[in-house]
N, C-alpha and C positions, 0 to 999 in steps of 0.2 A: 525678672527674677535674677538674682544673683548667684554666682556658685559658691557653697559651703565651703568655706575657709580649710587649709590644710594642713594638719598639724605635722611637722617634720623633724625628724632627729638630725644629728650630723653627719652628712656622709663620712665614711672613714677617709685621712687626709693620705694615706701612706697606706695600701691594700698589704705588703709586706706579704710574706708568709705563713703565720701564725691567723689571720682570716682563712685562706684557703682551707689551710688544715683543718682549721674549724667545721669549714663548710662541709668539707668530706668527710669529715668522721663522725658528723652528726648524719650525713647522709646516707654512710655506713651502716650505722646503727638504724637508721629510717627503712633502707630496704632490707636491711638482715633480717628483721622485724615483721616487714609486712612479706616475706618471703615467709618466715615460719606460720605466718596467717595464711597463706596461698592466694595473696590477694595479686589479682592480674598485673602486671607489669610492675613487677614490683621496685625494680630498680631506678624506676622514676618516679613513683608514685610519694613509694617512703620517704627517699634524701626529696625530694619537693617539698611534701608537708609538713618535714619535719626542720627542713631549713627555713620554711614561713614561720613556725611557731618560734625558732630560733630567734627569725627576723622583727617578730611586732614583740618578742620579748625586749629588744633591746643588745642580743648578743652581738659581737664584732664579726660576721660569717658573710665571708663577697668572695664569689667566683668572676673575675678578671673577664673581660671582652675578649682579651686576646685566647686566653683558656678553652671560653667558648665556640672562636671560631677554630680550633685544631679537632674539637668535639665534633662539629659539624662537616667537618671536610671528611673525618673518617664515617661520617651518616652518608655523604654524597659517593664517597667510593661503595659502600654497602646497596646504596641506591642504582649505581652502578651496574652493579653484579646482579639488579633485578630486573634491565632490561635483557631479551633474548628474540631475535628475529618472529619471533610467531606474533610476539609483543606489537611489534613494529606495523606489521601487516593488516595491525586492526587499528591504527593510528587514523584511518578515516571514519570509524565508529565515536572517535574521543571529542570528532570535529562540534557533532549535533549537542554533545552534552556541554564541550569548552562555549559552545555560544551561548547556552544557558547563565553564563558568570556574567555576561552582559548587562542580562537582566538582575540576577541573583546579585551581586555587590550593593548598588545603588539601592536596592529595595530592601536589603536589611543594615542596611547605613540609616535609610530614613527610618525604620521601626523604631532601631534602636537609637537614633538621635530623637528622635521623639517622646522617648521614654526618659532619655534623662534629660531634657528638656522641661516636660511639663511633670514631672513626677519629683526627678530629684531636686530637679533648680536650677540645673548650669543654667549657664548663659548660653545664646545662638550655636556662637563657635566652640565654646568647652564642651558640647553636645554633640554637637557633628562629628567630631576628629575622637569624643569620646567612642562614637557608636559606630565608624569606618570598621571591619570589620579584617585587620590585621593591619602589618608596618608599626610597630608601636614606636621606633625610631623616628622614622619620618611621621607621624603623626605628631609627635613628641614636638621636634623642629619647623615642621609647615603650620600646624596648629599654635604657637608660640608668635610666628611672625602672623599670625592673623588675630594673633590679642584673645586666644584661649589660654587657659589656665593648665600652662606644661604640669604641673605634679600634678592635677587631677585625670589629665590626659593617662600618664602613666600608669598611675593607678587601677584606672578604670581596666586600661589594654591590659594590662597584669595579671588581672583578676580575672579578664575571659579567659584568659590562656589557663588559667593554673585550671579554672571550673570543667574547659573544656577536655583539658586532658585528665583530670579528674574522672569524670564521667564517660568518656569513650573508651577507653578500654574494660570496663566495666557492662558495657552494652554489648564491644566486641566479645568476649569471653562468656556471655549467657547466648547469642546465638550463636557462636561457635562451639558451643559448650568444651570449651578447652582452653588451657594459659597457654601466654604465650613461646613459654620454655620447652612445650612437650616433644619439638623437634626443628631439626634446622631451619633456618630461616631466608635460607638460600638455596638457589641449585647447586646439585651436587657438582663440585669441583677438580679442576687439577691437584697433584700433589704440593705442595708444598716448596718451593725454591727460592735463595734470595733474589735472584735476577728479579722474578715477577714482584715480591714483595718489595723489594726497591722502585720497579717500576707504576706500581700501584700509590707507592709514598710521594714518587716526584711527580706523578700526573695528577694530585690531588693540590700537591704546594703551585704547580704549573697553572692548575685549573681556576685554583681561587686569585691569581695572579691576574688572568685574563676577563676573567667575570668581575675581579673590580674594578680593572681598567676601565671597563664598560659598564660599570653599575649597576650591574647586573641585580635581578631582585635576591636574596639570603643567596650572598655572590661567594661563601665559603661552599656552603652546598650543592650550590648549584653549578660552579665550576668544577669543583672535584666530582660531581656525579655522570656531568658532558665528558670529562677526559676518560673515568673509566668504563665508562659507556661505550665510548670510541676504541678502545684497550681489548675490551669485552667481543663486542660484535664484530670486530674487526682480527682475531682469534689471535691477538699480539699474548694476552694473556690467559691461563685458563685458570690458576689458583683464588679465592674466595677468602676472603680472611675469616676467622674461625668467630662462633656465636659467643664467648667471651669475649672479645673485641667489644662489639654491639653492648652487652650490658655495662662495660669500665664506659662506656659513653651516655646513657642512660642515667647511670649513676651521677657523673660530672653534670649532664644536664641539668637533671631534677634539682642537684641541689645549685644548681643555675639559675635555675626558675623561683627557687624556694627564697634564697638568701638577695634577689630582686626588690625584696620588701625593709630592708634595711634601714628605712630612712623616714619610714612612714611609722609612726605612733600607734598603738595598738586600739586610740578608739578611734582615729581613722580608719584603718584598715575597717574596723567590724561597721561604723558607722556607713561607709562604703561598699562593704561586702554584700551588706543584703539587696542594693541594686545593684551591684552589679550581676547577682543569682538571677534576679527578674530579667532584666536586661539580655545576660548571656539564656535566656530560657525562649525567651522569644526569638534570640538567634536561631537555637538548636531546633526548635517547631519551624521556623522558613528553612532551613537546611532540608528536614527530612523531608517536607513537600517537596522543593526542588530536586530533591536526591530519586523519589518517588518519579517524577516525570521526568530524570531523566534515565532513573531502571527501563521505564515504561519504554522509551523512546530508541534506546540504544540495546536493550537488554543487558543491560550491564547487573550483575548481581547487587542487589539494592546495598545488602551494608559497606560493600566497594563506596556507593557512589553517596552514600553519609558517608562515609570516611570524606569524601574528595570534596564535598560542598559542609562540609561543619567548621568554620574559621578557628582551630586552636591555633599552634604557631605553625609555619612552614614546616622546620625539625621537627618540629612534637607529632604533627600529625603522620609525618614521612617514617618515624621511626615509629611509632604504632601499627604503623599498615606495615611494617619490614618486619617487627616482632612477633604480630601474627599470622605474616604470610598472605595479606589481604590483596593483592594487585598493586603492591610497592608503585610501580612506572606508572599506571593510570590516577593513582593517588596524589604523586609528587607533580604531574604536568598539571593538574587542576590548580593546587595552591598556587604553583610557582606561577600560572596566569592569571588568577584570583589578585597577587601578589604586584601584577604589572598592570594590572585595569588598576589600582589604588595608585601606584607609583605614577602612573600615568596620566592619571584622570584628576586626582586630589588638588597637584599643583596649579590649574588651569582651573576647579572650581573653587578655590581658594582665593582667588584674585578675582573671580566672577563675583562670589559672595561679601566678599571684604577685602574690594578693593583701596579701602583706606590706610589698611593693618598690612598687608600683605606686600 
């Protein structure tokens, strides 16, 4: 079977200023919106869906790489500020559930490579690197040299993310029966000083410095979240940056996420969408069983441990467990491992499978 052809618009050749804006003030208007709805998270939710509908319109709306990763460093400092010694002490509980990703990766790689496979048509490889369950970058690139079909790759990885963050805060806020706005999302902090907030700023530019040296996996993230971690527990600092912070980065996100679809024709996208709903559905059902045995195993509160085995993106998910206060630090070590068995594992079966292309 072959994969259904991909209908594409033109990337913008010049991103210039006049895109961004766009992208923000439609995203403005998206969470303003779903704010007076009171719909959960709404600062990602809105500028998201409302910069996709932007996006298969055909509008000119792109949030920049670089934009993205300043969003993200300020996620990994907030990520930061949610580990605390008590944290740390139960880091031999996290062991029995991180060995579950072992199993849990590869097993809904194959599901869902098997779904678009024999359901929607890819080919071998535009299925495999479709159904890998996060890195849409390096899927993007490893999947390319192994002679899968890059924009459907894209696509496909697009469309879990947007589904999954879709639907998880929405799950989050009915068992929690509360939004994620109703109170701080941090521990309570020091006052307020520039020293620390300088010191907070350069350990995040520092952080992401060293994690890409090293390739680190979502190395904005996750280098700024290791330095103020270290900043943190190590009582250099004790000031928190304030829960408005958190939502100007939500907002940028979402419409991050949103204005990603750019390029792609609006009966692509819908022609694509309803497998990818299947596809990401049979994700979400292995996550909860997985999630399930590993409540069972660790006793970790079950929606923690869907939050930490459900593939939306690295950020998306880290900042929904920070918004509502769900075990940030247990959440963010799962993906960011989830994150490195793919980085890790991908490139080595990728030359197993298609060692002609690869």
């Amino acid at each position: 079977m072959t994969t259904p052809p991909v209908e594409t618009q033109p990337p913008l050749k010049r991103p210039g200023f006049k895109p961004i804006a766009l992208s923000l003030a439609i995203g403005a208007a998206g969470g303003g919106l779903f704010t007076l709805l009171h719909i959960p998270l709404a600062w990602m939710l809105g500028p998201m869906i409302f910069n996709i509908v932007a996006s298969v319109r055909g509008l000119p709306v792109l949030i920049p790489h670089n934009v993205r990763v300043w969003v993200l460093c300020v996620a990994g400092v907030f990520l930061g500020g949610s580990f605390t010694p008590d944290l740390l002490s139960r880091a031999g509980e996290w062991l029995l559930s991180l060995s579950l990703m072992l199993v849990f990766v590869p097993l809904i790689t194959f599901v869902a490579s098997e779904y678009f496979r024999r359901v929607t048509g890819f080919d071998r490889a535009t299925a495999i690197f479709s159904g890998a369950p996060g890195t849409l970058t390096a899927m993007v690139i490893i999947g390319a040299e192994s002679g899968a079909d890059e924009r459907m790759i894209s696509l496909t990885q697009g469309l879990r993310v947007v589904f999954v963050v879709i639907l998880m805060p929405m799950v989050v806020s009915l068992v929690l029966a509360t939004a994620p706005h109703a109170a701080s999302v941090l521990p309570e902090g020091g006052p307020f000083t520039w020293t620390e907030a300088a010191m907070l700023a350069a350990c995040a530019c520092i952080g992401y410095a060293i994690a890409r040296a090293f390739s680190l996996p979502a190395a904005a993230m996750t280098g700024a979240m290791a330095a103020a971690t270290a900043l943190y527990l190590g009582g250099v600092v004790t000031y928190r940056p304030p829960d408005a912070l958190l939502w100007v980065a939500l907002w940028i996100l979402g419409s991050a996420i949103g204005s990603r679809f750019s390029t792609v024709t609006a009966a692509t996208f819908f022609r694509i969408s309803k497998h990818a709903v299947v596809a990401t559905g049979l994700i979400i059902t292995c996550s909860a069983l997985f999630a399930l045995l590993a409540s069972w195993i660790t006793g970790t509160p079950y929606l923690t441990a869907l939050l930490s085995f459900t593939p939306g993106g690295v950020a998306e998910m880290c900042l929904i467990a920070i918004s509502f206060d769900v075990d940030p630090a247990f959440v963010a070590v799962h993906h960011l491992v989830r994150i490195a068995i793919l980085i890790l594992a991908v490139p080595f079966a990728a030359k197993m499978l298609f060692p002609k292309s690869a």
